[in-house]
N, C-alpha and C positions, 0 to 999 in steps of 0.2 A: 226408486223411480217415482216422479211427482210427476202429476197430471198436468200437462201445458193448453195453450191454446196451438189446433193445430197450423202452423202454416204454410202445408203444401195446399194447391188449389184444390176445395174439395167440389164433388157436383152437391144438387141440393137430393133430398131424398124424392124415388119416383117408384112409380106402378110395373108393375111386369111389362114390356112391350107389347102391341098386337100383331099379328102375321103383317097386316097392312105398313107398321113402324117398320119391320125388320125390313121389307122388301124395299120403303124408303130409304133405310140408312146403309144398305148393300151397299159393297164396295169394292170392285176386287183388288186394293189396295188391303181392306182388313180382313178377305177370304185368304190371299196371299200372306198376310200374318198370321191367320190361324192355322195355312197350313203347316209356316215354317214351326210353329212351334212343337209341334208333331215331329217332321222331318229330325229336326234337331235333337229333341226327345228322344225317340224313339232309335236314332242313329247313337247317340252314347250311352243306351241303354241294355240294347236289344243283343246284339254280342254279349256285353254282361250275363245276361239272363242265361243264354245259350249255356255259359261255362258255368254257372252255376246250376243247370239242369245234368248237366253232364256228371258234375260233381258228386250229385245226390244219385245218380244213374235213377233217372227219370225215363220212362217210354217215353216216343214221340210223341205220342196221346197227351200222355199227361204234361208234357213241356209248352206244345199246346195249346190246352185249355186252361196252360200260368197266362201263356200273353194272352190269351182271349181275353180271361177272364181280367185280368188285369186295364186289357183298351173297353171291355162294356162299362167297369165301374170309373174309367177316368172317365170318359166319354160322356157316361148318362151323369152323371154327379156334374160334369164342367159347365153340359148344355142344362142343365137346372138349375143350377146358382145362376148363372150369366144371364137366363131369364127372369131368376125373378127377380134379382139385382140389377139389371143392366146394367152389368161391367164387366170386364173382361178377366174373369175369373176363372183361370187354368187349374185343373187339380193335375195330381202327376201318381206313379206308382213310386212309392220311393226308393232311390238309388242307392240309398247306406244300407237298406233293406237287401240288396242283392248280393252287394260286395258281403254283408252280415253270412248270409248263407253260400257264398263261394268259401269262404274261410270256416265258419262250422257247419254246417248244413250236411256234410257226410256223416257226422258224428252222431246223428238221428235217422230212426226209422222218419220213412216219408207222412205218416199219420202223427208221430210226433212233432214234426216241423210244421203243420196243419193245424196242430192244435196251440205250437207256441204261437203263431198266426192271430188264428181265433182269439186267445186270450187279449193279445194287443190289442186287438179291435174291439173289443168290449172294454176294455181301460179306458182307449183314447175316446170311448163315445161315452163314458161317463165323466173324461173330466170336460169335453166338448159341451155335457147338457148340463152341466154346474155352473158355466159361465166364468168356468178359470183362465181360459183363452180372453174372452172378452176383458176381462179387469187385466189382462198383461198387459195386451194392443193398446188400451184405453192409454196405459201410462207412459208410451213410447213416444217422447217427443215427436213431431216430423222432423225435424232436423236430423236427427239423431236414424229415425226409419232409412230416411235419405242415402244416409252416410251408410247403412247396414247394405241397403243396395248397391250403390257406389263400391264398396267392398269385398262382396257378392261377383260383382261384374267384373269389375280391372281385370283380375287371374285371368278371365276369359279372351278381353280385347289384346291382353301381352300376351298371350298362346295364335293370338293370328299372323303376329310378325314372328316368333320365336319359330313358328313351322317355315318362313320364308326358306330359309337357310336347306331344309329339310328337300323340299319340293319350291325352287325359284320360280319354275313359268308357273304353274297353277298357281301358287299363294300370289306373286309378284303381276300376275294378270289379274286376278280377283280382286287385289287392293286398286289398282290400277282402273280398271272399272268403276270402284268404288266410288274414287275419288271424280270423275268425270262425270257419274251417274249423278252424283248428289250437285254437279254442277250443272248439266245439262238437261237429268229429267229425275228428278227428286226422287217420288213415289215411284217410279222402277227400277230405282239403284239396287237396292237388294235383291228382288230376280233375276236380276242381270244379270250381278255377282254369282247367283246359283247357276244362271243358264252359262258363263265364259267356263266357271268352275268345270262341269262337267266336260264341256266341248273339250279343254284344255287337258284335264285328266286323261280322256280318251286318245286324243292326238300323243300326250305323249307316255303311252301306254302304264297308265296311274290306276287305269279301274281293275280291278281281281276278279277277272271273266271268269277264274277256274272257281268261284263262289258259285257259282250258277248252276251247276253239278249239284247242290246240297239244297234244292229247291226243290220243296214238296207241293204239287197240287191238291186241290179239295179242300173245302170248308174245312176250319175247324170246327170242333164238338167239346162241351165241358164234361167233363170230368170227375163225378163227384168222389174224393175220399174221405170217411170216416174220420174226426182226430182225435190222437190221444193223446194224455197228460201225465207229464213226469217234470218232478220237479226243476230236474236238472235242464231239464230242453229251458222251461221257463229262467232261470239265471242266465243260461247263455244266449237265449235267443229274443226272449218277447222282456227283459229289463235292457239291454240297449236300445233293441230298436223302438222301445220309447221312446227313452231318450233322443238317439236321431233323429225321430219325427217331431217332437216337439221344439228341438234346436237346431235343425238344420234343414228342414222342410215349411214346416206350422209357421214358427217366429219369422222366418226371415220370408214367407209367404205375405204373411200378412203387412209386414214394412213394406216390400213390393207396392201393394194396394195402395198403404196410404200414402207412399212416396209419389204415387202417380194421381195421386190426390181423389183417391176411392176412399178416404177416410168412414164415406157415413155406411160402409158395407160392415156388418157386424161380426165377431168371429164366429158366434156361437153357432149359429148355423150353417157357416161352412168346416167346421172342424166334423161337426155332429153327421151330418152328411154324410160327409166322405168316411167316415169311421164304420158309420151303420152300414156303408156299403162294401166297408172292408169286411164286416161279419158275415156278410149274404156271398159275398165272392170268395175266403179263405177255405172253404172245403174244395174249392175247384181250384189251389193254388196259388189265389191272386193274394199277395204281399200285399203289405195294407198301402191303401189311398190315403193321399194328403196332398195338402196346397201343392203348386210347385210354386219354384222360386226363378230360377236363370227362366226358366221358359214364357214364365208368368208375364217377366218385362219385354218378351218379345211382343206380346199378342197388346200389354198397357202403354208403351210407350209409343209416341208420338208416329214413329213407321207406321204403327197401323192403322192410326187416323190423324189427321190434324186435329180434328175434333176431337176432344175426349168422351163427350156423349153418343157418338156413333164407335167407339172401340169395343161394343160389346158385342160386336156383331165379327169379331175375330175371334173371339170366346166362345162363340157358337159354332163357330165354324171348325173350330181346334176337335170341340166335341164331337162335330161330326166327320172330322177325318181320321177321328181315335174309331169311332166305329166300325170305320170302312176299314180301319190298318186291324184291328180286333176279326175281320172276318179274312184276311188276308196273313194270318198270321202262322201258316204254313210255308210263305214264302218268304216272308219280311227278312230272316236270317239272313239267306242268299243276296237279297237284295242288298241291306244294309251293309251286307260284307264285300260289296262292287266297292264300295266308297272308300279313296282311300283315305287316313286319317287327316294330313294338313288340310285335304278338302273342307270337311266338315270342322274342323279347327277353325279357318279362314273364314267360312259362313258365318258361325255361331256369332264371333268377335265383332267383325264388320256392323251384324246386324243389330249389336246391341249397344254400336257407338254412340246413336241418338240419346237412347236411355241412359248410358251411361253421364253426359253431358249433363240432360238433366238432371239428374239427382246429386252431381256433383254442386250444380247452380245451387239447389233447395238447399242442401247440406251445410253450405257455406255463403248461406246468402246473408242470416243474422249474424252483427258481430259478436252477438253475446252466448251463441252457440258456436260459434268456429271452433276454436281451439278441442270443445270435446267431440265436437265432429269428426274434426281430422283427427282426435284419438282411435274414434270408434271405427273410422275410415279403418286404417291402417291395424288397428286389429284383427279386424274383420278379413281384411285383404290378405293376412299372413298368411290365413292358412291352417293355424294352429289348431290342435290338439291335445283337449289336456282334463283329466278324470272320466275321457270316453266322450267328451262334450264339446262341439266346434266351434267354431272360432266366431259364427254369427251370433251365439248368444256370448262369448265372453265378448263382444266388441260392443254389445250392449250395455254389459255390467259395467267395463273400462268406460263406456261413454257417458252412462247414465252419474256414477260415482264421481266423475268428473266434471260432467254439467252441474252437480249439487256443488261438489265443494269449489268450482269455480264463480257461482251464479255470481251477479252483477259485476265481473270483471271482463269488459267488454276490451 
């Protein structure tokens, strides 16, 4: 990868905001972004979690204070970058991280999956304070970021019509909405789509009332346990989920950014962050923190503001409904398992057709990056899997090796 000039729109570099800025650039156009990011998050996550707690036969104590602990470090990590960057900089718990431990996760005592935890989180904060992250990002085209977004997304906007067929009046109203929202009142198209969604779902009996049974009151409480170390938890469990986090969370995080033309936000101290606070929260069960990526283009993309200098104030907002769902997280199971799936399929897709649009634009806007564009497009978008490694960093390699050996053939 060679270092380009960037050409998605970047801002120019600024100061931390003041209370007085935030309460200026309020919106509830990017409160509404930052919830959905949440919502959506926390909707194809939060089941995951459940059956992986189940797996490992975890108390409810300790399942617990995994999402507690899990919504305080995305939470306080999201609303601290986003202030002092102002941008709208999502972190997330990572989800390869979940599926990781539904699949091995029984195979350890619970202080051994604690400590392969641990371990990660000391890896990824040291190659975060080396500045290895920074010199990756630096040499990612925009165009090429663009196209990793772009790629990122599709999978998601083609699962909003694919559920059509599934559930016709919910998806087939939502798009319908959709389509009418963006024509007759822009900025409430997408709440809209959430508020017919639900109406719709109820009416024609789509929400799973019998979830509501499995709903626990009372704060949660963290949980501290001990971890211990065996070599073997570490091969199976803290060398992938490296891996995941750095190619299918971290990389494709950071292209987010500078696709939405956050370029001047640096890696180093968002990897570093979220890592140190995967160290402080993995004895209470929280999976390590990192960027997120689908969610990130919720809260950056154009939905949330027109402006791009006021979208950081969706980034704060994400933060502090990670907080409130982190205190809440006795009941969030029940809750999240009302929703049925084309619902939140339909949501996700809809709300990220803006961003999708653009990053297609940026992607393919030079003619001398097209063709590896829509390489790395189309990589990216497969899906692929291949030496444990996804398909967002081989759609970089694919792009990168092919923006070189194509350069000046426009």
């Amino acid at each position: 990868m060679t270092a380009v000039q960037d050409v998605a729109p970047t801002l120019s570099p600024v100061t931390p905001p003041t209370l007085a800025e935030v309460r200026r650039d309020l919106s509830a156009q990017a409160v509404f972004a930052g919830f959905l990011t949440v919502f959506v998050g926390l909707a194809s996550t939060v089941t995951l979690l459940f059956q992986a707690a189940q797996a490992m036969h975890l108390s409810h104590a300790q399942t617990s204070s995994w999402l507690l602990a899990c919504c305080l470090s995305v939470g306080v990590t999201g609303l601290l970058l986003c202030w002092r960057f102002r941008a709208p900089i999502v972190t997330a718990y990572a989800l390869p991280g979940i599926v990781l431990l539904i699949q091995e996760g029984a195979q350890f005592t619970y202080p051994e999956v604690i400590g392969a935890l641990l371990l990660t989180a000391v890896v990824l904060t040291a190659l975060g304070l080396s500045g290895l992250f920074d010199w990756v990002s630096a040499r990612i085209p925009a165009p090429l970021a663009a196209a990793v977004l772009a790629g990122i997304l599709i999978p998601f906007g083609l699962r909003s019509f694919a559920a059509l067929p599934t559930s016709p009046v919910v998806v087939g109203g939502m798009v319908l909405v959709y389509v009418l929202g963006r024509a007759l009142f822009t900025r409430l198209a997408v709440p809209a789509v959430l508020g017919v969604g639900l109406l719709l779902a109820w009416l024609t009996g789509g929400l799973n009332v019998h979830a509501l049974t499995h709903v626990s009151g009372g704060l949660p409480r963290l949980v501290y346990t001990a971890p211990a170390f065996n070599l073997r938890s570490v091969l199976v469990l803290s060398v992938p989920l490296l891996a995941f986090c750095f190619t299918t969370q971290h990389l494709p995080g950071l292209a987010v950014l500078r696709a939405s033309g956050y370029g001047r936000v640096p890696a180093k101290p968002l990897v570093s962050l979220t890592s140190l606070a995967s160290i402080l929260t993995a004895p209470f069960g929280a999976h390590t923190t990192t960027l997120a990526a689908i969610t990130a283009a919720l809260a950056s993309g154009p939905e949330a503001h027109p402006d791009p200098a006021r979208r950081y104030v969706a980034g704060l907002a994400s933060g502090v409904f990670y907080l409130l769902a982190g205190l809440s997280a006795g009941v969030l199971a029940g809750i999240f398992a009302l929703l049925p799936t084309p619902l939140v399929q339909a949501l996700a897709g809809l709300a990220l057709v803006a961003t999708i649009m653009g990053s297609l634009s940026t992607s393919l806007h030079e003619p001398r990056w097209r063709e590896a564009a829509v390489l790395t497009l189309l990589v990216t978008a497969s899906g692929l899997s291949f030496l444990g490694i996804g398909s967002a960093f081989w759609g970089l390699v694919v792009g990168s090796v092919s923006a070189w050996l194509l350069r000046g053939k426009a």
